[in-house]
C-alpha positions in Angstrom: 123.1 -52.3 124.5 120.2 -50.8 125.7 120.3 -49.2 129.6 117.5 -48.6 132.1 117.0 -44.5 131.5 117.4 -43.8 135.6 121.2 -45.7 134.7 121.3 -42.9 131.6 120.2 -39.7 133.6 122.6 -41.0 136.2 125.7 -40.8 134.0 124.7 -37.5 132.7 123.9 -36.0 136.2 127.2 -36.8 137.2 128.9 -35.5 134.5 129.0 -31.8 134.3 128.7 -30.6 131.0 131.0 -27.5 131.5 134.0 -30.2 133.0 133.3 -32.2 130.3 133.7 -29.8 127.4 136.5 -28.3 128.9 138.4 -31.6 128.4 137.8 -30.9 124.7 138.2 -27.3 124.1 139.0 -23.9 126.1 136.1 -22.5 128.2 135.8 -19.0 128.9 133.1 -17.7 131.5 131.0 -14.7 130.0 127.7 -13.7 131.9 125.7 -17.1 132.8 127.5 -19.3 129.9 130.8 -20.1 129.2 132.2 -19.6 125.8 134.6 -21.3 123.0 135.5 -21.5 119.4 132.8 -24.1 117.8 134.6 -27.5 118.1 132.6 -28.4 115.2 133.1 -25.8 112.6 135.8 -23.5 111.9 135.4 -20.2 113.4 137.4 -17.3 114.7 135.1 -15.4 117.1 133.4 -18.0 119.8 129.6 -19.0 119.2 129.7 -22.0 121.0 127.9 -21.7 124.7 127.6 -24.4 127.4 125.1 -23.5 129.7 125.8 -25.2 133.6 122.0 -24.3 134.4 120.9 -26.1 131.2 123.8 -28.3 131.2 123.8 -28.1 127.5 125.7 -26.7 124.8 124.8 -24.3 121.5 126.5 -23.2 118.9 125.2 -20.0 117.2 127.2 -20.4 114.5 126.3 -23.7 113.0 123.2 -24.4 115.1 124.5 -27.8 116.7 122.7 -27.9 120.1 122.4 -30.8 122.9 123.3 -32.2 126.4 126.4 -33.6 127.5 125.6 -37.2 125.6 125.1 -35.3 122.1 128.5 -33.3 122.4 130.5 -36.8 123.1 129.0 -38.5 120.1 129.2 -35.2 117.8 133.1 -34.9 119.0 134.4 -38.7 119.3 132.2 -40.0 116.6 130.5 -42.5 119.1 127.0 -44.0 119.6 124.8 -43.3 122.3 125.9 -46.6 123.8 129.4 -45.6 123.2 129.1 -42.2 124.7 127.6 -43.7 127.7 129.8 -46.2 128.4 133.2 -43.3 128.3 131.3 -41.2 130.8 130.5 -43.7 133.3 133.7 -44.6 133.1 134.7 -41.2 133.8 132.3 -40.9 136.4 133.0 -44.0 138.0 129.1 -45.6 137.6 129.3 -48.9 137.5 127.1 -50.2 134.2 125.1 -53.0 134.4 126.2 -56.6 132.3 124.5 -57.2 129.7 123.2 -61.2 130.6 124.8 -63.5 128.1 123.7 -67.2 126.6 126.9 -69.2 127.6 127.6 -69.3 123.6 127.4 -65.7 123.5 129.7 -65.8 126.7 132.0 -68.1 124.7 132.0 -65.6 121.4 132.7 -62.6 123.4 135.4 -64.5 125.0 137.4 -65.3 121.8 137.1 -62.2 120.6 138.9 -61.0 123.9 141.3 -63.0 123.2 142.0 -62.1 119.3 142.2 -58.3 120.6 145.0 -59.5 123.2 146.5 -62.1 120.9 146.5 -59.0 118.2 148.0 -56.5 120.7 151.0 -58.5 121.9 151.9 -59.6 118.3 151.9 -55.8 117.7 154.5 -55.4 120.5 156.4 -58.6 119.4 157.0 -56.5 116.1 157.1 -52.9 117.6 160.4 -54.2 119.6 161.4 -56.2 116.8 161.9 -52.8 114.9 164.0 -51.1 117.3 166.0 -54.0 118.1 169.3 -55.0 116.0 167.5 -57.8 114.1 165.1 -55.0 112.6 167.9 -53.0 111.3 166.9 -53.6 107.8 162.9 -52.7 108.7 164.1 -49.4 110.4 166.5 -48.1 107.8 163.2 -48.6 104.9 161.3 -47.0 106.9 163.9 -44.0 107.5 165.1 -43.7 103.8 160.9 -43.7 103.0 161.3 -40.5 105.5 159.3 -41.6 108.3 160.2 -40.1 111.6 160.9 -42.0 115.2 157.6 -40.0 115.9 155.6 -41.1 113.2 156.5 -44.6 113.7 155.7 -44.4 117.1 152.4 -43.2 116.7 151.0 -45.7 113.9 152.9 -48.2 115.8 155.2 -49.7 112.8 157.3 -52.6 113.4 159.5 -55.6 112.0 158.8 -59.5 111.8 161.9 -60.4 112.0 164.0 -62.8 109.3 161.9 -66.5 110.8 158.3 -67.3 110.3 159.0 -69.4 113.8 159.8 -66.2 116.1 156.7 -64.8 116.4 155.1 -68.0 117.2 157.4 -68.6 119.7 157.2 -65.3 121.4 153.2 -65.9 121.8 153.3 -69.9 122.7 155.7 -68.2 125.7 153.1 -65.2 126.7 150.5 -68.7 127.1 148.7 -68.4 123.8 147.4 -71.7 122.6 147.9 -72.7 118.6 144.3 -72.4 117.4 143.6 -68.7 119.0 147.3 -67.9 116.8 145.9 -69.2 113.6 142.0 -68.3 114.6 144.1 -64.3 114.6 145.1 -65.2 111.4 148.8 -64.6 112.8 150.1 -68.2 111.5 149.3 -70.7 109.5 150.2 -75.1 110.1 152.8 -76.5 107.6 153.7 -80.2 107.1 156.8 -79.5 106.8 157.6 -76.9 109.3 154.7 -76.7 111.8 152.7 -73.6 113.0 154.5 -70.5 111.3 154.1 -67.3 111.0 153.3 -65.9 107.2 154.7 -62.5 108.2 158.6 -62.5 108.3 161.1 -60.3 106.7 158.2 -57.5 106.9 158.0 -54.2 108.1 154.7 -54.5 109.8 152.0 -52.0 109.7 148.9 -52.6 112.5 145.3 -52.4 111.6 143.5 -50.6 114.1 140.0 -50.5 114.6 138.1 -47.0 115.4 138.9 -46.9 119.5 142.1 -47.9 118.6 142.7 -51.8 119.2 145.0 -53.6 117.3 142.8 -56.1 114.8 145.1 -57.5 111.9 148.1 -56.6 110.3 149.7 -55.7 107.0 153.0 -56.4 106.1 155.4 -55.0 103.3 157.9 -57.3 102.2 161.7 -56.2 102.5 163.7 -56.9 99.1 161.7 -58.5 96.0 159.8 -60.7 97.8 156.0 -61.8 96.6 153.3 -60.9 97.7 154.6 -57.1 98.4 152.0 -56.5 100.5 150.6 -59.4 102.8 147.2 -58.3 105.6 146.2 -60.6 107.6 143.0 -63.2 106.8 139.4 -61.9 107.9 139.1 -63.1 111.4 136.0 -62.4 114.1 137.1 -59.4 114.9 138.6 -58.0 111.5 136.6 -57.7 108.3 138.5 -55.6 105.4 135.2 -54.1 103.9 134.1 -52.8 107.4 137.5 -50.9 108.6 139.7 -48.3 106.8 143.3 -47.6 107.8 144.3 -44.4 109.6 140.4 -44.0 110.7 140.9 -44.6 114.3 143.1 -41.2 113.9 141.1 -39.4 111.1 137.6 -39.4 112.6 138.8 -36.7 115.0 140.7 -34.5 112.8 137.9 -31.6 112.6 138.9 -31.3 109.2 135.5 -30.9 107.6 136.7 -33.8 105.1 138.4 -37.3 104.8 140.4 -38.1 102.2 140.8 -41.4 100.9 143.8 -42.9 99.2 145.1 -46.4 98.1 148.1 -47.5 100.5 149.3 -47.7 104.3 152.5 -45.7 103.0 150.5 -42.8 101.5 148.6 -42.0 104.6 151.7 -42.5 107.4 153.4 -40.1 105.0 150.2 -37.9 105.0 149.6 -37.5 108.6 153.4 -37.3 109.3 152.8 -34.0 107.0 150.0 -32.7 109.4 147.0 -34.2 107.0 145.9 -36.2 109.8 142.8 -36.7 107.8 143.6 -39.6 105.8 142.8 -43.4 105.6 142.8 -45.9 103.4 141.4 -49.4 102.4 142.9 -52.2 103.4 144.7 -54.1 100.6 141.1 -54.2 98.7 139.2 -52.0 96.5 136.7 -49.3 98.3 133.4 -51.0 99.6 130.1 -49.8 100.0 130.9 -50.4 103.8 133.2 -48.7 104.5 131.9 -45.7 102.5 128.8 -46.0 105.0 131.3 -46.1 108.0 133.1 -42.8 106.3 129.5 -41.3 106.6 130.1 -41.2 110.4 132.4 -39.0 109.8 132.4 -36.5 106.8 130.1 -35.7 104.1 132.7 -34.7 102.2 135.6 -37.2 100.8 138.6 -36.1 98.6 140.0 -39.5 96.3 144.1 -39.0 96.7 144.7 -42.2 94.8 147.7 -42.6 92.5 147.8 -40.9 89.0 148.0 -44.4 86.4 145.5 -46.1 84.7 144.8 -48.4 87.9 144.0 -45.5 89.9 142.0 -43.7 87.5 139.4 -46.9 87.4 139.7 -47.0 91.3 138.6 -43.6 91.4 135.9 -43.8 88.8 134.8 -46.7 90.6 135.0 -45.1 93.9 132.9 -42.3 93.2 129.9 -44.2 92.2 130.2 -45.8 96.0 130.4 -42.4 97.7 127.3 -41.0 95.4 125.6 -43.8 96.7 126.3 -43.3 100.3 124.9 -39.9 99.8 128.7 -38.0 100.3 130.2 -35.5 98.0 133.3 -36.6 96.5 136.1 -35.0 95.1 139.8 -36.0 93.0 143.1 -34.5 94.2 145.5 -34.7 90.8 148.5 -36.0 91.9 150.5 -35.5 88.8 153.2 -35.3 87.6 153.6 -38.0 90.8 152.1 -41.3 91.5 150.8 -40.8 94.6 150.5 -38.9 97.9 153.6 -40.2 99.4 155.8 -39.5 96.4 154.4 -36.1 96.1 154.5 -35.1 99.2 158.1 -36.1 99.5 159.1 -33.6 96.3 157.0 -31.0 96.7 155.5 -30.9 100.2 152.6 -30.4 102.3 151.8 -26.6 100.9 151.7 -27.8 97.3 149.5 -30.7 98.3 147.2 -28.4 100.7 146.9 -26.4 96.9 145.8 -29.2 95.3 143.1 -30.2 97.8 142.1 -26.7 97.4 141.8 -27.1 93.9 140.4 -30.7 94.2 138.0 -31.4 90.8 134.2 -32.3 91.3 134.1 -35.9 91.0 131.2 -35.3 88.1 133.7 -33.3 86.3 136.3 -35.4 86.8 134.0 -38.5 85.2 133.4 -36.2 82.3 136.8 -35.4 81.6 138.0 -38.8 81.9 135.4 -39.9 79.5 136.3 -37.4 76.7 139.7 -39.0 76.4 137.9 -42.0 75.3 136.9 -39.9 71.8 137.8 -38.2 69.1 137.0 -34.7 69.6 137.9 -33.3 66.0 135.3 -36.0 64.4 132.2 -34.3 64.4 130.3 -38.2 64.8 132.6 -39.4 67.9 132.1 -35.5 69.4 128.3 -36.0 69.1 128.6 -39.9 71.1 130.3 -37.8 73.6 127.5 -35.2 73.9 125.4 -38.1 74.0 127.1 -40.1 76.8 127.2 -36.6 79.0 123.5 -36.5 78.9 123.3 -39.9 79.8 125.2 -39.4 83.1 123.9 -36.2 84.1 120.1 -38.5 83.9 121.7 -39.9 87.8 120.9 -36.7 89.1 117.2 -37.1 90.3 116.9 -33.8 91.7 115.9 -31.3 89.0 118.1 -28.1 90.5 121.1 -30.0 91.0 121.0 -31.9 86.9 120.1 -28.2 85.9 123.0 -26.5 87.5 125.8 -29.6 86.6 124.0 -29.0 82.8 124.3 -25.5 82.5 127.9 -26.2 83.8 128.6 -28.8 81.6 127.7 -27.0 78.4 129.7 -23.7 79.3 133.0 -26.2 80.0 132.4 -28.0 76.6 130.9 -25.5 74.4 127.6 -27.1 74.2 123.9 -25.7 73.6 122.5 -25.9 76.8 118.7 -26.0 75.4 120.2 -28.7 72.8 121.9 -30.5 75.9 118.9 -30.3 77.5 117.0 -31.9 74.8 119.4 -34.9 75.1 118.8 -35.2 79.0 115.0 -35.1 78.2 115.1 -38.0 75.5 117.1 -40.4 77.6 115.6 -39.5 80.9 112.2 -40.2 79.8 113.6 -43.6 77.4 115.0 -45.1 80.9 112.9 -43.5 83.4 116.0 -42.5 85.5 114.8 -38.8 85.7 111.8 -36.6 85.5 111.8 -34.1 82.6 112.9 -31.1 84.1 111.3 -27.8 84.5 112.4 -24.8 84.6 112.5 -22.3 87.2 109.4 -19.6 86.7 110.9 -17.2 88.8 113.8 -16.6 91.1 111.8 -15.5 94.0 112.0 -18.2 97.0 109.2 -19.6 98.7 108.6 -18.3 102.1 108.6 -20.5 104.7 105.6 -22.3 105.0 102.7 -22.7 107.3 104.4 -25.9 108.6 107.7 -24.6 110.0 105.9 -21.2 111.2 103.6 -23.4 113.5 106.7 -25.2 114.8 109.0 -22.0 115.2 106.1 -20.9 117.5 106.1 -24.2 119.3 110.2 -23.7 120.0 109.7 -20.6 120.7 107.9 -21.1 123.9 109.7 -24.2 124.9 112.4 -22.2 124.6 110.6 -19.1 126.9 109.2 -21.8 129.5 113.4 -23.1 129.9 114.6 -20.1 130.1 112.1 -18.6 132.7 110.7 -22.0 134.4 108.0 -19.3 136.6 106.5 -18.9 133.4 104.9 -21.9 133.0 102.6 -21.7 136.1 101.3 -19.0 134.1 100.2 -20.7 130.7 100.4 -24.1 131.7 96.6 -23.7 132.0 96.0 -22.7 128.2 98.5 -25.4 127.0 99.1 -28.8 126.9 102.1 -31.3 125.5 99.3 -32.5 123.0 99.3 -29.2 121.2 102.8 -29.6 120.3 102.3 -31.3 116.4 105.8 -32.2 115.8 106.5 -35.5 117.1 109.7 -34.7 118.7 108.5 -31.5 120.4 105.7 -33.3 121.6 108.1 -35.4 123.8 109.3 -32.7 125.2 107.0 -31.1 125.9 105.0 -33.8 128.0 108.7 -34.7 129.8 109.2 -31.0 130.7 105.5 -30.4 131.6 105.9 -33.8 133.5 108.8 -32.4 135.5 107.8 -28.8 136.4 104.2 -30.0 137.5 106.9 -32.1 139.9 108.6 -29.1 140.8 112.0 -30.9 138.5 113.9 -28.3 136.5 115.9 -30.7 134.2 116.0 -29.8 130.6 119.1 -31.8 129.8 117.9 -34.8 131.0 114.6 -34.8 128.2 117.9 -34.8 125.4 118.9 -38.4 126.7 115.0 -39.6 126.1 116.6 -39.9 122.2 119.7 -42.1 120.8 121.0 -40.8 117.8 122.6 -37.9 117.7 120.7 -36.4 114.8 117.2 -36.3 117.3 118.8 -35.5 120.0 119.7 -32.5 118.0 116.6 -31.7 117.0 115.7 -32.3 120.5 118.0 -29.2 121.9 116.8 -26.7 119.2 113.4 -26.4 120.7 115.6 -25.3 124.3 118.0 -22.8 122.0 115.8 -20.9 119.7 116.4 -17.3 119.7 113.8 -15.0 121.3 112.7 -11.5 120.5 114.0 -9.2 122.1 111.7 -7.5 124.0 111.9 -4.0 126.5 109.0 -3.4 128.1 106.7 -6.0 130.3 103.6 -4.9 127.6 105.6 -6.4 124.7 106.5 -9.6 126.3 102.9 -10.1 127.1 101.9 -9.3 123.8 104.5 -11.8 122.5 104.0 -14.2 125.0 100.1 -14.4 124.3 101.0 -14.4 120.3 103.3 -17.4 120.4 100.6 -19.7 122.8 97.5 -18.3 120.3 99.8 -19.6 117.7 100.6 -22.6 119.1 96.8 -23.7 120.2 95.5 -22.1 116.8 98.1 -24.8 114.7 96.6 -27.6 117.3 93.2 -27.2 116.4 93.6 -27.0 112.2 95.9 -30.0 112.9 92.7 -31.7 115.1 90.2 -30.5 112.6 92.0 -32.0 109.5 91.4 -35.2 111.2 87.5 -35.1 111.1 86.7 -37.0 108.0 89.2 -40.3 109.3 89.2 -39.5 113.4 85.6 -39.6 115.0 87.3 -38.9 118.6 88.9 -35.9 117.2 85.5 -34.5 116.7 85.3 -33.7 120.4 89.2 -32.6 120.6 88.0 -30.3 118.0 85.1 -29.0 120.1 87.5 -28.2 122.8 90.4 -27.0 120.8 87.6 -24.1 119.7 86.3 -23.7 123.1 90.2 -23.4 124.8 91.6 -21.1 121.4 88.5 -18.8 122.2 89.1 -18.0 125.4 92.9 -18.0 125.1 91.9 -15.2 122.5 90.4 -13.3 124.8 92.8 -13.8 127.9 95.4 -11.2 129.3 98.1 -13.1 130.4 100.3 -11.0 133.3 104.0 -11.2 133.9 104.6 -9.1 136.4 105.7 -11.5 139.0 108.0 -13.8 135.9 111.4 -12.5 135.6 
């Protein structure tokens, strides 16, 4: 939803960044910032600095800057609309409604209703379990070693021995038939009527990301079919957009997610302090919900069980993540089947070594493919030579197929210039990749005349925030138009805006952007580091540097425009005129501290 930006700076005003950080992490008050552990990365000396003057955080560890919306997103995995909505909540500002059609009003409605429909079948079960007529649901769950604790917190419970109880129980707490079926929570029978399908089941709810109860999935006690029974796709739950164990996992600072196959494998998992796992729900792996992990993690480790189903799974799974853009990698879980089972024989150290040794999922492709021939026969040896070079052709940058080639031919004894030749042929017979070249040298390129000119530009946004006097001083020479980068642009004009209003508000600019990635690149241009400087002479000197830089990048950028722009023919006249006699201009801060 989109709110009116006076409702936006309102939230944030009244929500002091250092209060609000200090909810999340220890604060520790060092000279005009306070100071903590990066939230964000591991770390064992603190980098991370919220400003109260700025009200905004840094990290100079990993570089992840912003105000008080940026850190809520970064830290609970929320949208900006999200993020608002917690802290006016927690600031008590009322939000304005969001004006509905009435069928929209009668959409939102039912979906209400499916959430509290959903919730008090989760406690008709929860009780169920703990109550004598569960006895056979809690003692599964015990000899499966599951704690009170962990039961508690994923919410397990029992349906009890009649399809008809749990109907019942909801008809009483004034839930009409069609919103029990429209939850997917019973089904009508000729013969017996509205029932439940889930009885005799230990019951496992399906939360959603905040933690709302949106389906259910159900393991049959005894030999019972199906085994596993999840509730039908309803408004509010859709199995290829949700992941089990997510609403827990997407704030387990971790660094990864890892993925497995069953509601059993993660409950035993995070009852083993791996609070990072999830799983799909009763189907194979989507593309959705590996675009929903991407919230999260860049970085996903496959724990799914050892047989020939969950070979395929993974193989098939791993194409998804490459796709999503995340980096994938396969836990071996052998000699066990899976997580659970091998976390029950040999524990969570053992399994904490095997994410450590977790296989690149390329690696693991190629390995799983050289089963598939006969590596004494020198013909069925070459086909898999042949099939290698084929699959390192999906690698369309030319560094990354050279490095997983040179790797490739050390681990199977291969040419690598004969290799190479292979990748050339069917790269260029399927287009899939440019023939690559080679590097000429090692030497890197230095950065270039584009990232100077905007390091110049951060620099004295960064200068004019930090000393706000300073910008009576050059705001004659320079304008929020001679800021090239889009995003510094913006900021500039906001916190030109503001100071020629006599507003000091950096924090406030951040909220001008929704996504957390801008609004990152936003905060840089208020954190970059600034020479450090003794004597009034130098920071003159640097001071008139950085704004001749600056002006000089606004003119070439103006004069490139000649041929196509006619009006920037006078900017250009102008840009000469004002970088002249900024060239010639002593700047004094004597009076700026």
């Amino acid at each position: 939803m989109f709110y009116p930006d006076e409702i936006v700076e309102e939230v944030r005003a009244r929500n002091d960044i250092v209060d609000v950080v200090s909810g999340y992490v220890k604060l520790q008050k060092k000279g005009g910032n306070h100071w903590a552990c990066c939230p964000f990365h591991n770390e064992d000396t603190p980098s991370f600095a919220v400003s109260g003057s700025k009200q905004m955080f840094h990290c100079f560890g990993c570089g992840v800057s912003g105000n008080v919306y940026t850190f809520v997103m970064k830290y609970e995995n929320f949208t900006f609309p999200e993020a608002i909505k917690l802290l006016a909540e927690r600031a008590g500002v009322k939000l304005p409604e969001m004006e509905y059609t009435e069928e929209q009003k009668q959409k939102a409605n039912h979906r209400t209703r499916l959430m509290e429909v959903n919730k008090e079948a989760a406690t008709f079960f929860y009780y169920q379990l703990r109550s004598p007529k569960g006895t056979v649901g809690y003692e599964y769950l015990k000899k499966r070693q599951l704690s009170d604790e962990t039961m508690k917190k994923f919410g397990l419970g029992y349906s009890g021995k009649s399809g008809r109880d749990l109907v019942a129980y909801l008809r009483q707490k004034g839930f009409e038939d069609k919103l029990i079926c429209d939850a997917g929570l019973a089904v009508v029978s000729e013969r017996s009527g509205l029932v439940s399908q889930f009885w005799n089941r230990v019951m496992f709810p399906i939360q959603d990301i905040n933690g709302k109860v949106i389906g259910f999935g159900g393991r049959v006690m005894g030999d019972g079919e199906p085994k596993y029974l999840n509730s039908p796709e309803t408004d509010v739950f859709d199995k290829r957009r949700n992941l089990f164990g997510l609403n827990f996992a997407r704030t387990a600072r971790t660094g990864n997610i890892i993925l497995c196959e069953g509601y059993m494998d993660v409950i035993a998992m995070h009852q083993a302090g791996f609070t990072q796992a999830v799983a799909s729900l009763g189907t194979a792996f989507t593309v959705e919900q590996a675009k929903l992990l991407r919230r999260y993690t860049d970085n996903v480790l496959l724990a799914y069980d050892s047989d020939g189903a969950g070979v395929k799974a993974a193989l098939r799974g791993i194409g998804i993540l490459r796709d999503a853009g995340l980096t994938g990698k396969v836990i071996d879980m052998k000699p066990y089947k899976d997580p659970d089972e091998f976390m029950k024989a040999l524990g969570k150290d053992a399994f904490q070594e095997r994410i450590d040794r977790a296989e690149n999922s390329f690696f693991f492709e190629v390995r799983i493919l050289q089963g598939q021939f006969n590596m004494n026969d020198p013909e069925e040896k070459t086909k898999f030579h042949r099939e290698i070079a084929k699959k390192l052709c999906q690698f369309s940058e030319e560094v990354e197929r050279d490095n997983y080639l040179q790797a490739v031919a050390e681990k199977y004894f291969i040419g690598v210039e004969n290799l190479r030749k292979l990748v050339l042929t069917y790269a260029v017979q399927t287009g899939d990749a440019r023939p690559m070249e080679r590097p000429k040298s090692g030497i890197q390129r230095k950065n270039t005349a584009e990232e100077n000119a905007k390091k110049a530009q951060r620099l004295l946004l960064t200068w004019i925030t930090d000393e706000p006097a300073l910008f009576a001083k050059i705001k004659k020479f320079v304008t929020a138009d001679d800021f090239t980068d889009e995003i510094y642009r913006i900021v500039a004009e906001k916190l030109f805006r503001d100071m020629e209003a006599g507003i000091y508000n950096p924090a406030s600019i951040i909220s001008t952007f929704e996504d957390e990635e801008t609004q990152r690149a936003a905060a840089e241009v208020f954190h970059t580091t600034l020479p450090k400087l003794d004597s009034r002479q130098e920071r003159e000197k640097a001071l008139h540097d950085i704004l001749l830089a600056v002006k000089k990048n606004s003119y070439e950028a103006v004069s490139a425009r000649l041929g196509s722009d006619v009006s920037a023919l006078t900017q250009a006249i102008e840009g000469k005129k004002a970088l002249e006699e900024l060239a010639k201009t002593h700047i004094s801060l004597a009076d700026v501290k």
